[in-house]
Structures are given as structure tokens and as C-alpha cells.
C-alpha positions in Angstrom: -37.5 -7.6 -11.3 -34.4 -6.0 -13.4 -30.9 -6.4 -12.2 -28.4 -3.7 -12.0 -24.8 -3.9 -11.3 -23.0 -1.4 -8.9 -19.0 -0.2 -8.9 -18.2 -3.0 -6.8 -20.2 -5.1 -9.4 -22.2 -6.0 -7.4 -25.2 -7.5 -9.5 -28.4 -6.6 -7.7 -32.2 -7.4 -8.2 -34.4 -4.4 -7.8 -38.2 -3.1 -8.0 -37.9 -0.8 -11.0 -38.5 2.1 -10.2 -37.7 1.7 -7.0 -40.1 4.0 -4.7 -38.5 4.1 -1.2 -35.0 5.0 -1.7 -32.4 5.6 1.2 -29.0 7.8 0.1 -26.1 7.9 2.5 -23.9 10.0 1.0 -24.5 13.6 0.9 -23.3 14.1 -2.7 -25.2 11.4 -4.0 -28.7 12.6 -2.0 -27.9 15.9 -4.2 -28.0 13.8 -7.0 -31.1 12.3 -6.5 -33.1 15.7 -6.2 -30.9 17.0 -9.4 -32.5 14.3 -11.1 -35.7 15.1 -10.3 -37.0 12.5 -7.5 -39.0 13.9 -4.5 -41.1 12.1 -2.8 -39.1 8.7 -3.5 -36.0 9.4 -1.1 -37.3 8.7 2.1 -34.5 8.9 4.3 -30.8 10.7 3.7 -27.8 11.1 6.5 -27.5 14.2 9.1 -24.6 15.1 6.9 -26.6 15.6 3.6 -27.0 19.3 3.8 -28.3 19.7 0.0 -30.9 20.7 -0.6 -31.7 22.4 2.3 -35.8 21.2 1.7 -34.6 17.9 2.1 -32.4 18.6 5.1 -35.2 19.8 7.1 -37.9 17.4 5.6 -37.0 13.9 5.0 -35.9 11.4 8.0 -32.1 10.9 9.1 -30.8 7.8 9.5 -27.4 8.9 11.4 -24.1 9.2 9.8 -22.4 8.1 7.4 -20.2 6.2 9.4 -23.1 5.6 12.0 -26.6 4.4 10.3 -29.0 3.7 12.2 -30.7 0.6 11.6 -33.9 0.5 13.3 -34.7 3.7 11.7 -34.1 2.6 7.9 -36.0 -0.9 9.1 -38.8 1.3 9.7 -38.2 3.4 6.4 -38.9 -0.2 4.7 -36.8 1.0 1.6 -36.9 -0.9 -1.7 -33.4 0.5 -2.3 -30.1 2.3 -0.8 -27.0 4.0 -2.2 -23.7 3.9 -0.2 -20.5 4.7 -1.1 -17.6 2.3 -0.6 -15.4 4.8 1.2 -18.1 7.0 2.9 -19.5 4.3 4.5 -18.0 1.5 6.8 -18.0 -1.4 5.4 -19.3 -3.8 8.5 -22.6 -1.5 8.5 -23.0 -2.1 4.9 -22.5 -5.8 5.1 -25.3 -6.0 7.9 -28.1 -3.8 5.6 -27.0 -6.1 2.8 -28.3 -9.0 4.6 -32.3 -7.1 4.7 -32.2 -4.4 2.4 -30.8 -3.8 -1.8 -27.8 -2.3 -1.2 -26.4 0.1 -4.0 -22.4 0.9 -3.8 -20.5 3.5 -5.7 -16.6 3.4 -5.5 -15.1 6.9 -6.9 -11.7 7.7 -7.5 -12.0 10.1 -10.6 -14.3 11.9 -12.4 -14.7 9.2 -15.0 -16.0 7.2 -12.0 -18.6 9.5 -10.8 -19.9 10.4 -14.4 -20.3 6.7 -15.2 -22.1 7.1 -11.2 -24.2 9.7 -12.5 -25.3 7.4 -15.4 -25.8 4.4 -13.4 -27.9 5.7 -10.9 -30.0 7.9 -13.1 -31.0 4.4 -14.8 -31.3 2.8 -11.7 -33.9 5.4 -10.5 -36.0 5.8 -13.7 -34.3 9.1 -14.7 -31.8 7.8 -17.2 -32.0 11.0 -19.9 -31.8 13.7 -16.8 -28.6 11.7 -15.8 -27.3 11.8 -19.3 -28.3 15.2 -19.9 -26.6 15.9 -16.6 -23.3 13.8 -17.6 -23.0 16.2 -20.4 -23.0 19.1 -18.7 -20.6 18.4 -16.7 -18.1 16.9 -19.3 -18.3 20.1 -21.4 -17.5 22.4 -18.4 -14.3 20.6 -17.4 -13.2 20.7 -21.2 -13.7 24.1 -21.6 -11.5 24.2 -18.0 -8.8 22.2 -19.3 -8.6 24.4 -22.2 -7.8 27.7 -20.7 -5.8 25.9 -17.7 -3.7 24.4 -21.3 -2.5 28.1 -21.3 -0.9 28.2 -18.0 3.2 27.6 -18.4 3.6 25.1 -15.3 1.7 23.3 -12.9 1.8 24.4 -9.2 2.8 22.5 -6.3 -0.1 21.9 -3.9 -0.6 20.1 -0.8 -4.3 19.7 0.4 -5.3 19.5 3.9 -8.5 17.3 5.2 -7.6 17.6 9.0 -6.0 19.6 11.5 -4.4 17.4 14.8 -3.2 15.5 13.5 -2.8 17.0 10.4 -4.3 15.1 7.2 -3.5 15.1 3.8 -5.4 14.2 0.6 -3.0 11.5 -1.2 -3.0 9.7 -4.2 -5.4 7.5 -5.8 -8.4 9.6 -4.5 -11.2 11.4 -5.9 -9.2 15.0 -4.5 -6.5 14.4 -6.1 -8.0 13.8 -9.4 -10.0 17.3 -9.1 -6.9 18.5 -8.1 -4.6 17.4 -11.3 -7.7 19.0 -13.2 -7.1 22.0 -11.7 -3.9 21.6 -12.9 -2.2 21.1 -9.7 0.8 18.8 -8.7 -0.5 17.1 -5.6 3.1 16.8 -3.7 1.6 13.8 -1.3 0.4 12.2 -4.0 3.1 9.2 -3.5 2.5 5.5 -4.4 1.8 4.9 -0.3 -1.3 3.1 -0.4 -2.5 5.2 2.5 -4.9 7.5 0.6 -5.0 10.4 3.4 -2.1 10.5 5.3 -0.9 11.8 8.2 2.1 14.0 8.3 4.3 15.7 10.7 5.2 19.2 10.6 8.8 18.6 9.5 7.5 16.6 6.3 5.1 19.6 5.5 8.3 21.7 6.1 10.6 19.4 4.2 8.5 18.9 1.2 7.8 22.6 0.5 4.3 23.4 -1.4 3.6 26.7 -3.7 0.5 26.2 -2.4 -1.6 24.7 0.7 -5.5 24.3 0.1 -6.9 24.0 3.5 -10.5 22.7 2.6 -13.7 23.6 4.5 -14.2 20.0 4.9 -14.6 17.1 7.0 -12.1 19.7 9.6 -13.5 23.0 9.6 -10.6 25.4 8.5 -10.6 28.7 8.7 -9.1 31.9 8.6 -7.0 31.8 11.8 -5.1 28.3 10.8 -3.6 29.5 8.1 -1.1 31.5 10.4 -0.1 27.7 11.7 0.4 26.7 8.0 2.8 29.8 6.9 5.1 29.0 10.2 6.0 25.9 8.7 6.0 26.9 5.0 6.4 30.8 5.4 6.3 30.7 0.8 3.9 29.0 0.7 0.5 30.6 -0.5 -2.6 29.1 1.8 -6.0 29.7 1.0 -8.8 28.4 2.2 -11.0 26.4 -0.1 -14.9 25.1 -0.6 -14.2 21.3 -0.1 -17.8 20.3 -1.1 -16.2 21.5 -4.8 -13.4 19.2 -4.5 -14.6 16.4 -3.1 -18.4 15.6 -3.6 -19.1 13.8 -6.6 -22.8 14.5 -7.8 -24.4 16.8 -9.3 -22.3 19.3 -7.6 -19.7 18.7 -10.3 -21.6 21.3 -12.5 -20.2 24.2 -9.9 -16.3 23.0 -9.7 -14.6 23.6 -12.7 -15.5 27.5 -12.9 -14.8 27.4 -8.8 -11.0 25.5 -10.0 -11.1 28.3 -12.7 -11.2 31.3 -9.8 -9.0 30.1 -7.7 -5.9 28.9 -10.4 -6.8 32.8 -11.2 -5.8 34.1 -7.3 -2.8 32.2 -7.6 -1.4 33.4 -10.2 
């Protein structure tokens, strides 16, 4: 059998192709249909809402944060892809100990396109994922190009969670979609805490152009950004698609002409 080698390099001996595959991460499940796998995913997380077939069809194993083991024991999969921050890390150590475990670890979009490559080779589909990679590179050059026209970049502060509130900080894959958006994440500080909580006198204090209150893992919508403008009445809020900023599969072929729109409302 082949060995591959995760993002934690991790060096791993697998079936190749593997046949009874296991995704946890809703981003990454996407991936797996986008690169043209069907009947070999046997089992994906309640969370992994794309594609809808697979949603309604193939067998949950729980959360992310809350697999359920007896379940992917009886799955018997030959392989399954996690994701270092999606996942915690005591449940991953304990399927390591049966199963092939799989890791990504994603902090920019370098990182999920050398993802994208990685686990079209590790699932037989190595030219779709290349193909894919491609794609997605020329669509976020032709965005950086007409954001290059674009005099400054705006202040932004991007909110995960409401009570407490939450932030998106640095060193994290939002922040890098962010900057490509050409945005100047304001709680992106050298704290190593990558989502942060902070007080409504910080928001206040610190005073974004612009608050992003994503669609998820806290549902906003319309009526919170009333609470937002009390404490920065300047600010401009909007409510925005989080799946675009923050999953990092296939669904990187939809962002940069969703970043395109919405640097177009601000201006």
C-alpha cells in the first residue's frame, strides 16, 4: 500500500484508491463530490449540507466536534479526512488508534489549494483536483486585479458569534479571505487567540468602516445589526454568506466574484 503525507505530516499508509471514505468537514465532503466520487464516501457529518443528495443520502456520523464512534466502526472506512481545527483533537487521537486518519490544517488559501491537490491524489482523482486548483487560482487573480484599482483598503471587523461576541483574528483562514478581499481585519493582532472575544467597549474603541456579521457558526441576521450600529453608529454592517469566507473546498470557485459584490456595496 502507498503512503501519503497529510498537513500535519503526518505520513500515512493507505489502500489506493481508498473505497470507504469518511469526511468530517463539510467543506472538504463538498470536495469530494466536486471531484467526482459517489458511492465511495460513506459517511459525512450532520453539518455537511453540500450537496444536498448527500445530505439526505449518506450516513452521519455526529458533529464535527462530536463523532460518533460506533457508527464510523460500523462504516468500516478504509480512510477519513479531518481537519485540525474543525475537529477536536482527543476524538481524532482515538480514531487514529483503528482507522487512517487524514488531517488538513488551513490557514490560507495557499493551504487549501495545496489541500485540494493532496486529496484529489489521495482519492484517485488527482487531474480533477488540478484542474480544480486552477480554476480557482485564476478567479482570485482576476479579483486581485480589479480590487488593485481600489485607492485604500477598508477597515473591517468580522463577527463569528453573538454572546459573547466573537471575532475572526489573525492567523486564520477568514482573515486571509479577508485581506483578499482587500480588507484590513482590525482584530487581526499578534494575540495568539485566533477568535477572540471582545467587549462592547473594544468594538466601540477600535472603530471599524465596516462589520461583516457572517451567516455562520452564529446565525446573524437582519435584526442584529441594529445592536452592531449602537456601538459603532459609522460603521457600515452587512450581513455576509460565511460559507464564502470560510469553507475551503471546492466552494473557493464561488468567493472571489461573491468578495467582488460585496467590496462593490461598499463603496
Amino acid at each position: 500500500m502507498p503512503f501519503f503525507t497529510d498537513q500535519l505530516n503526518r505520513k500515512i499508509e493507505l489502500p489506493f484508491p481508498p473505497k470507504r471514505i469518511i469526511s468530517l468537514v463539510p467543506s472538504q465532503t463538498e470536495l469530494l463530490y466536486d471531484l467526482g466520487l459517489r458511492d465511495e464516501v460513506v459517511g459525512i457529518t450532520k453539518f455537511c449540507i453540500h450537496p444536498d443528495e448527500w445530505f439526505h443520502t449518506k450516513t452521519r456520523i455526529g458533529g464535527t466536534k462530536k463523532i460518533d464512534f460506533e457508527k464510523i466502526k460500523q462504516l468500516n472506512p478504509d480512510l477519513i479526512i479531518g481537519n485540525k481545527e474543525e475537529n477536536e483533537k482527543g476524538q481524532i487521537e482515538q480514531l487514529m488508534k483503528d482507522h487512517k486518519v487524514w488531517m488538513s490544517d488551513i490557514y490560507t488559501l495557499k493551504d487549501a489549494l495545496n489541500m485540494i491537490v493532496q486529496v484529489g491524489t489521495l482519492v484517485g482523482k488527482p487531474q480533477e483536483a488540478i484542474n480544480l486548483k486552477l480554476q480557482i487560482e485564476s478567479q482570485f487573480n482576476a479579483l486581485n486585479f480589479k480590487l488593485s484599482t481600489l485607492n485604500s483598503k477598508l477597515n473591517v471587523a468580522y463577527f463569528i458569534w453573538r454572546k459573547p461576541f466573537m471575532v475572526a483574528g489573525g492567523n486564520t483562514f477568514i482573515n486571509d479571505m479577508l485581506i483578499r478581499c482587500g480588507f484590513n481585519n482590525v482584530f487581526a493582532t499578534t494575540d495568539s487567540i485566533r477568535y477572540p472575544e471582545v467587549e462592547e467597549q473594544q468594538i466601540a474603541e477600535i472603530k471599524p468602516e465596516v462589520i461583516l456579521l457572517s451567516s455562520e457558526p452564529y446565525p446573524f441576521k437582519e435584526q442584529h445589526i441594529g445592536e452592531l450600529q449602537s456601538i459603532c453608529p459609522e460603521a457600515k454592517i452587512i450581513i455576509v454568506d460565511g460559507e464564502l469566507f470560510s469553507w475551503y473546498g471546492s466552494r473557493l470557485l464561488q468567493a472571489p466574484a461573491y468578495f467582488e459584490m460585496i467590496r462593490e456595496m461598499l463603496e
